[in-house]
Structures are given as structure tokens and as C-alpha cells.
TISEDREN-222764 format. One record per residue (C-alpha): residue number from 0; residue in one letter; chain; x, y, z. Coordinates in pm, whole numbers, m for minus. Layout:
REM TISEDREN-222764
+-------+------+------+--------+--------+--------+
| vexfi | fifi | logu |      X |      Y |      Z |
+-------+------+------+--------+--------+--------+
|   NUM |    A |    A |      X |      Y |      Z |
...
+-------+------+------+--------+--------+--------+
***
This chain:
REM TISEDREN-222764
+-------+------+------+--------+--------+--------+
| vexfi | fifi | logu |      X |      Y |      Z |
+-------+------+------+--------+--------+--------+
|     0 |    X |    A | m23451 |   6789 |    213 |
|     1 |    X |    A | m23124 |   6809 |    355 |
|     2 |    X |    A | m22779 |   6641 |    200 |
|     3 |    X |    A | m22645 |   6535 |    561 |
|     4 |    X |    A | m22781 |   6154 |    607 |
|     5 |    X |    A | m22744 |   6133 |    953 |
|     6 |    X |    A | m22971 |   6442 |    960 |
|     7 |    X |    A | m23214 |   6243 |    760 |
|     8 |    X |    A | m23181 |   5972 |    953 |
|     9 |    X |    A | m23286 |   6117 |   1311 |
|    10 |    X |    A | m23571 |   6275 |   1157 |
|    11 |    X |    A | m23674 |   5910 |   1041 |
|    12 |    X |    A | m23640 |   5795 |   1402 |
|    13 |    X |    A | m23833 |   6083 |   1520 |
|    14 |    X |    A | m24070 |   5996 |   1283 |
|    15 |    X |    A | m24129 |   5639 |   1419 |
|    16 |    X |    A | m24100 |   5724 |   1744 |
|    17 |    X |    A | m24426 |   5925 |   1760 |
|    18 |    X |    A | m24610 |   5685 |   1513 |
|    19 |    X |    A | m24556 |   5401 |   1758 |
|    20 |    X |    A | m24600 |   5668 |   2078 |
|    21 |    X |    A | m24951 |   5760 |   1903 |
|    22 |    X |    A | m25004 |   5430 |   1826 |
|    23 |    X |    A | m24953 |   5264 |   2199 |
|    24 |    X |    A | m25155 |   5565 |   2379 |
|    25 |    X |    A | m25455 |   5544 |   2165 |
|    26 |    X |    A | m25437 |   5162 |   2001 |
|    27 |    X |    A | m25484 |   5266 |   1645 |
|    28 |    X |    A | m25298 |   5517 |   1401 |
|    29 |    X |    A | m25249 |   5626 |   1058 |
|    30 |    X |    A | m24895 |   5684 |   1006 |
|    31 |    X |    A | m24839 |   5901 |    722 |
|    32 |    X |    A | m24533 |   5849 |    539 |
|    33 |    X |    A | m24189 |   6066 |    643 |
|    34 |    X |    A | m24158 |   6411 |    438 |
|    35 |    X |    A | m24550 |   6438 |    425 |
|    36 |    X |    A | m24548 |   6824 |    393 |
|    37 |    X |    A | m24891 |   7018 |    519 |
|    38 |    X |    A | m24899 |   7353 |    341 |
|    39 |    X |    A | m25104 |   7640 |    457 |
|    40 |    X |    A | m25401 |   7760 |    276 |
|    41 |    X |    A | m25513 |   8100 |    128 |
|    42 |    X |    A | m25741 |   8106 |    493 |
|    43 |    X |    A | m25476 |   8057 |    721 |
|    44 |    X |    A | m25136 |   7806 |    784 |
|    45 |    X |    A | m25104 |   7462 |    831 |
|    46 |    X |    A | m25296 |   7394 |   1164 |
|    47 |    X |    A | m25574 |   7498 |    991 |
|    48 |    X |    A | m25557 |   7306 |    701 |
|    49 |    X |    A | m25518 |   7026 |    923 |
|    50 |    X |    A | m25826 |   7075 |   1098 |
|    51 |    X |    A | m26040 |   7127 |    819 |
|    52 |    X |    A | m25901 |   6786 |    640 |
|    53 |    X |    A | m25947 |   6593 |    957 |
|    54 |    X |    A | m26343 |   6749 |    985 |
|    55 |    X |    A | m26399 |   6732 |    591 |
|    56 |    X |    A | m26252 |   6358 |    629 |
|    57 |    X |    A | m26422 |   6200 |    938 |
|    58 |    X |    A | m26638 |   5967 |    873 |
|    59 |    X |    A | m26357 |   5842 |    640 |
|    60 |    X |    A | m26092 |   5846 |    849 |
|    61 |    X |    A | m26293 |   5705 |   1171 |
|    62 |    X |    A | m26366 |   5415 |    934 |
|    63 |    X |    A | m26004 |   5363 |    825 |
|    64 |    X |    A | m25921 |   5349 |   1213 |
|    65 |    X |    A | m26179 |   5158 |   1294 |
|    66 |    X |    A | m26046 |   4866 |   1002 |
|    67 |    X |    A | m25670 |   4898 |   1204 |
|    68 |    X |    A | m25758 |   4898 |   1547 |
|    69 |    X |    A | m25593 |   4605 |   1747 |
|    70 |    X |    A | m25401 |   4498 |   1489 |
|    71 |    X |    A | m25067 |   4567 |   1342 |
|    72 |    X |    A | m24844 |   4500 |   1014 |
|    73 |    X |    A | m24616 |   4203 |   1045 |
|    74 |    X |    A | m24351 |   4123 |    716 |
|    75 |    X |    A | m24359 |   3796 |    591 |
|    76 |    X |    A | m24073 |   3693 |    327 |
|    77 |    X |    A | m24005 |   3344 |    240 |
|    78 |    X |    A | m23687 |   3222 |     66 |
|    79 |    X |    A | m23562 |   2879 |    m77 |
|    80 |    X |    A | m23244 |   2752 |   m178 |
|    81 |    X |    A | m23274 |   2686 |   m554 |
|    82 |    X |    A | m22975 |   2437 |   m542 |
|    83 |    X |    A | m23168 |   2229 |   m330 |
|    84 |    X |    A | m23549 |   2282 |   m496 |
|    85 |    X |    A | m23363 |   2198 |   m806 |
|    86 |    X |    A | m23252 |   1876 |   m741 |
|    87 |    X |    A | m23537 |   1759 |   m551 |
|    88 |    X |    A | m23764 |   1885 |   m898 |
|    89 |    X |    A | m23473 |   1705 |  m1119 |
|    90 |    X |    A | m23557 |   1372 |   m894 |
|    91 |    X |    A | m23958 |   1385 |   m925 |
|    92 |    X |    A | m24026 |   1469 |  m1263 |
|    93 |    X |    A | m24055 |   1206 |  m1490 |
|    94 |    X |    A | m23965 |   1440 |  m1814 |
|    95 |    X |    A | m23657 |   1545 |  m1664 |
|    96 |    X |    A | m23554 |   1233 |  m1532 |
|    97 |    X |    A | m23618 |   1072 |  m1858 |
|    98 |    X |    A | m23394 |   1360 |  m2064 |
|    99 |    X |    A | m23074 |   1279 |  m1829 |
|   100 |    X |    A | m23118 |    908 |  m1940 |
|   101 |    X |    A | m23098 |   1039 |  m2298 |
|   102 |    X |    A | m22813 |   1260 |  m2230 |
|   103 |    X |    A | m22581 |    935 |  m2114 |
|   104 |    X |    A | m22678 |    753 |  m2393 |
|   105 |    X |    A | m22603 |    991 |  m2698 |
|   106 |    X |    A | m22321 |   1066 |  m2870 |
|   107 |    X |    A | m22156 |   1382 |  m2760 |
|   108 |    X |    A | m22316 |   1635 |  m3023 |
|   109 |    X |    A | m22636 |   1501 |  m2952 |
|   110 |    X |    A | m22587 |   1484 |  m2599 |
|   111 |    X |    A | m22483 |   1895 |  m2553 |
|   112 |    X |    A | m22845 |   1963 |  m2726 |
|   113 |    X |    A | m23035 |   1743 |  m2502 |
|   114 |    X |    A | m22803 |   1933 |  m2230 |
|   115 |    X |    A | m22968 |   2293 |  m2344 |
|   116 |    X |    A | m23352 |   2105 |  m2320 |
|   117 |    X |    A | m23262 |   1962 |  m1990 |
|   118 |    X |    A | m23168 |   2332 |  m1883 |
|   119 |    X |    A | m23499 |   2487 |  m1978 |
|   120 |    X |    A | m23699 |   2150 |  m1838 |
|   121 |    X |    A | m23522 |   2239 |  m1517 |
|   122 |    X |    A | m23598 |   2606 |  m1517 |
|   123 |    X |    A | m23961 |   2582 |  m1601 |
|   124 |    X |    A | m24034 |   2317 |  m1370 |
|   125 |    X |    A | m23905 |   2537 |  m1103 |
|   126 |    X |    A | m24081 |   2828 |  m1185 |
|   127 |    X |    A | m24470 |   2591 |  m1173 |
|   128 |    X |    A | m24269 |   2479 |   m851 |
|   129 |    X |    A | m24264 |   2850 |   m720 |
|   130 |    X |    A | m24574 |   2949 |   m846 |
|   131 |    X |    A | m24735 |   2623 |   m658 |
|   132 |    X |    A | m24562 |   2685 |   m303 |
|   133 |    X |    A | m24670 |   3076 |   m336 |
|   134 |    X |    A | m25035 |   2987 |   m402 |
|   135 |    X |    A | m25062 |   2732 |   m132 |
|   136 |    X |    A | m24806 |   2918 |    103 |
|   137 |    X |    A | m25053 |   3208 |     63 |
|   138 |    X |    A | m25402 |   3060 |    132 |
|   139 |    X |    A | m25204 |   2929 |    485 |
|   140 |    X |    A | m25121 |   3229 |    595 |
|   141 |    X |    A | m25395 |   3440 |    461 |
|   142 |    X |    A | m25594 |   3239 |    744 |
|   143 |    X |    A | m25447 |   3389 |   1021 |
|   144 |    X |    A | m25437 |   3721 |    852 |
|   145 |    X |    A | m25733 |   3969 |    847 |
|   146 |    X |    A | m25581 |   4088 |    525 |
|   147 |    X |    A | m25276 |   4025 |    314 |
|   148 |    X |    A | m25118 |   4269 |     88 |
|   149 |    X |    A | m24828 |   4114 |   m211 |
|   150 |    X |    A | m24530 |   4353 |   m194 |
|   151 |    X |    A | m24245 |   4257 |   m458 |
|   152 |    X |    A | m24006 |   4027 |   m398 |
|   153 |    X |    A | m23611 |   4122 |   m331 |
|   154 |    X |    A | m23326 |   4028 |   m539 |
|   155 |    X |    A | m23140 |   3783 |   m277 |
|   156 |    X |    A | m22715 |   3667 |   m275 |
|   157 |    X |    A | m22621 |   3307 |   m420 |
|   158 |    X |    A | m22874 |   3047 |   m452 |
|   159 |    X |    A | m23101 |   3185 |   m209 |
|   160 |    X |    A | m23407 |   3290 |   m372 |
|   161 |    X |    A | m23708 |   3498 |   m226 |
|   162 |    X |    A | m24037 |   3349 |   m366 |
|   163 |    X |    A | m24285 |   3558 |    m98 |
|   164 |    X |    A | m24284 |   3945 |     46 |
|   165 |    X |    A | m24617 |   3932 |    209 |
|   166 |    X |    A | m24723 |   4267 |    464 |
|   167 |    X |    A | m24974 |   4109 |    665 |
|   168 |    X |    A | m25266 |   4306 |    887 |
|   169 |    X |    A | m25314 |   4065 |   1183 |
|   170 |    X |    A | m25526 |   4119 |   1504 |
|   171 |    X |    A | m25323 |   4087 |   1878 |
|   172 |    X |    A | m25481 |   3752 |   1945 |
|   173 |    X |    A | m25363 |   3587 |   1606 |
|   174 |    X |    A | m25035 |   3644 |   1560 |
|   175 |    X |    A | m24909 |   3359 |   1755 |
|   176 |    X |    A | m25101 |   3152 |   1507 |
|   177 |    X |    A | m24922 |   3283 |   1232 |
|   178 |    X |    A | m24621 |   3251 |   1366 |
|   179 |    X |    A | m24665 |   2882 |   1411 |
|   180 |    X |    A | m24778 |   2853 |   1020 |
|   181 |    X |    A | m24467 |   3017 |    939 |
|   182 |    X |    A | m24223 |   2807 |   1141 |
|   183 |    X |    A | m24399 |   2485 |    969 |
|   184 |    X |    A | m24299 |   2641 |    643 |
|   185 |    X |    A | m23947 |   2721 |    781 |
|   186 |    X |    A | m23947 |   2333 |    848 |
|   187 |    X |    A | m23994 |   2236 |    501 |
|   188 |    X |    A | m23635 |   2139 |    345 |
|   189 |    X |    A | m23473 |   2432 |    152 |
|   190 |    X |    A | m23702 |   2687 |    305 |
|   191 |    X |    A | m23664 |   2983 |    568 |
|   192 |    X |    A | m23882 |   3257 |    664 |
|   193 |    X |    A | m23797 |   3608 |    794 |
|   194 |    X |    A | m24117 |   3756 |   1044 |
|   195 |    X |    A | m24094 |   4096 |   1121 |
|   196 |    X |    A | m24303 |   4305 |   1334 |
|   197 |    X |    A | m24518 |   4444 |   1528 |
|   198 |    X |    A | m24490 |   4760 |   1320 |
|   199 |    X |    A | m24788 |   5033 |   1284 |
|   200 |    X |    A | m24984 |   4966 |    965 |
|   201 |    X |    A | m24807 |   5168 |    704 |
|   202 |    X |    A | m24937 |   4898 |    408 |
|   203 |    X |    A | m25309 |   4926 |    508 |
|   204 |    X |    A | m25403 |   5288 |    570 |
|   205 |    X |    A | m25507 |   5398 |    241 |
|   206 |    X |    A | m25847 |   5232 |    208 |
|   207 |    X |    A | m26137 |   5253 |    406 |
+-------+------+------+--------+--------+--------+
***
């Protein structure tokens, strides 16, 4: 565990670079995470500890290669800009529409109360709003995935908002498909999408 980042750093890239060397030679891998440590038992030192995990562990592991073979992890984030999903949910519901009408028309004590209710209107709208997109924005691109894992979301500058952090296990002949799905979500006014990949698949190795 050394203090020196850069040292840190090339042993990440080393890292990666034999995941994805492993992973290109024999089409399927199990990356372990960096800093996994292999200690030596009482019988002997790490090798062997290795080798009896990997023969105690087989059928297990074969299976757990078996689930990632041909595929890899793709990222799929989606953001909005809440400025503009705000106005367009201020303009199509009727209960919001219907407290700005009030707002004009009361006197000015009155009016800074109705003010606070339009506020929370607004907000709560927007959240069913964000809860609606991720449900159906999900089911579209959990067809083109063979499975879909929800990572959390990440705290984003200014009005733009991320709503979905998706890691997605997708076979080589489908990810073309779900990069069309995405760019039709990217098309959607106020919306982008950020698809990374191919990467080895770090977010589906633990389970059989």
C-alpha cells in the first residue's frame, strides 16, 4: 500500500492490462479486484493456495465463466436537465398549472404561501417524473441486456441531474442494439446518455 500515487497508479494499469490480455486470449475472465492479496497457507505459499482454491472451486468457477463468456460490461448513465424537465412538468400538470393561476390572482401574503405549495407541487411531480422515465428507461434496455445490475447514481454540476447508472452484461452480437436504444433516449429533449465499454465484467463475477 504505497503513499506515491503514481506508483499506485501503474500498478492499476498493470492490473487492467492483463485482465483484458486474459480476457482477449481466452474470451472469458474473472477479474478480481486490484490489491486482492493471496496469502500462503500453513502447507505451503501462495501458488499453492491458488491451486487448491481453483480445484476446491471448479465446478463453481467453470459455471461463473461459462455465464460471462462472449459478453462484456458496458456503463450506462443517463442524465436530464432539470431546468428543462421542470418546465415541461410545470406545463402538463393540471395541479400545477392551476396553483400559478392562483398565485396571480392573490394578494401578496397569500400569494408567497401558494408560492411555497407550488415549490413542493413542482418537486414531487418531478421526482414520479424520474421514477417513471427510470422504470420505463429500464425495461428498454434490459431487452438488449442479458442482465442489468443498478449501481448508484452520481452527484452531477448545475442542473444536470443523473437519474440512471446501469452496468449492463451484454453478449458481442447485441450491443449494437443497445446502443441504438440508448441514442433514442439521448433524442428525447433534456436527455443525454454516457455508454461506456467494452470493459471485462467486474459487476457480474460474483454469482454463479
Amino acid at each position: 500500500k504505497p503513499d506515491d500515487y503514481e506508483v499506485i497508479k501503474t500498478w492499476v494499469q498493470a492490473h487492467q492490462r492483463a485482465v483484458e490480455a486474459a480476457w482477449e486470449r481466452l474470451g472469458a475472465v474473472l477479474p478480481l479486484s486490484f490489491g486482492t492479496v493471496i496469502k500462503g497457507g500453513p502447507g505451503g505459499g501462495s501458488e499453492r493456495s491458488v491451486v487448491h482454491w481453483l480445484t476446491q472451486e471448479y465446478l463453481r468457477l467453470k459455471g461463473r465463466l461459462d455465464k460471462v463468456r462472449g459478453k462484456a460490461e458496458y456503463g450506462v448513465q443517463v442524465f436530464w436537465d432539470l431546468a428543462v424537465v421542470s418546465q415541461d412538468v410545470a406545463q402538463t400538470n393540471p395541479e400545477i398549472q392551476e396553483t400559478e393561476r392562483d398565485i396571480r390572482t392573490k394578494p401578496k401574503g397569500v400569494a408567497y404561501m401558494y408560492r411555497q405549495r407550488l415549490e413542493k407541487l413542482v418537486k414531487r411531480a418531478v421526482e414520479t417524473r424520474a421514477e417513471e422515465c427510470f422504470k420505463a428507461f429500464f425495461r428498454r434496455i434490459a431487452q438488449h441486456a442479458d442482465e442489468v445490475r443498478v449501481e448508484k447514481t452520481k452527484k452531477q454540476e448545475q442542473s444536470l441531474q443523473m437519474i440512471m447508472n446501469l452496468s449492463c452484461l451484454v453478449h458481442g452480437d447485441r450491443y449494437e442494439d443497445l446502443g441504438q436504444e440508448l441514442d433514442r433516449i439521448a433524442r428525447m429533449q433534456g436527455f443525454s446518455v454516457r455508454f461506456t465499454g467494452p470493459w471485462p465484467p467486474y459487476s457480474f463475477v460474483t454469482e454463479a
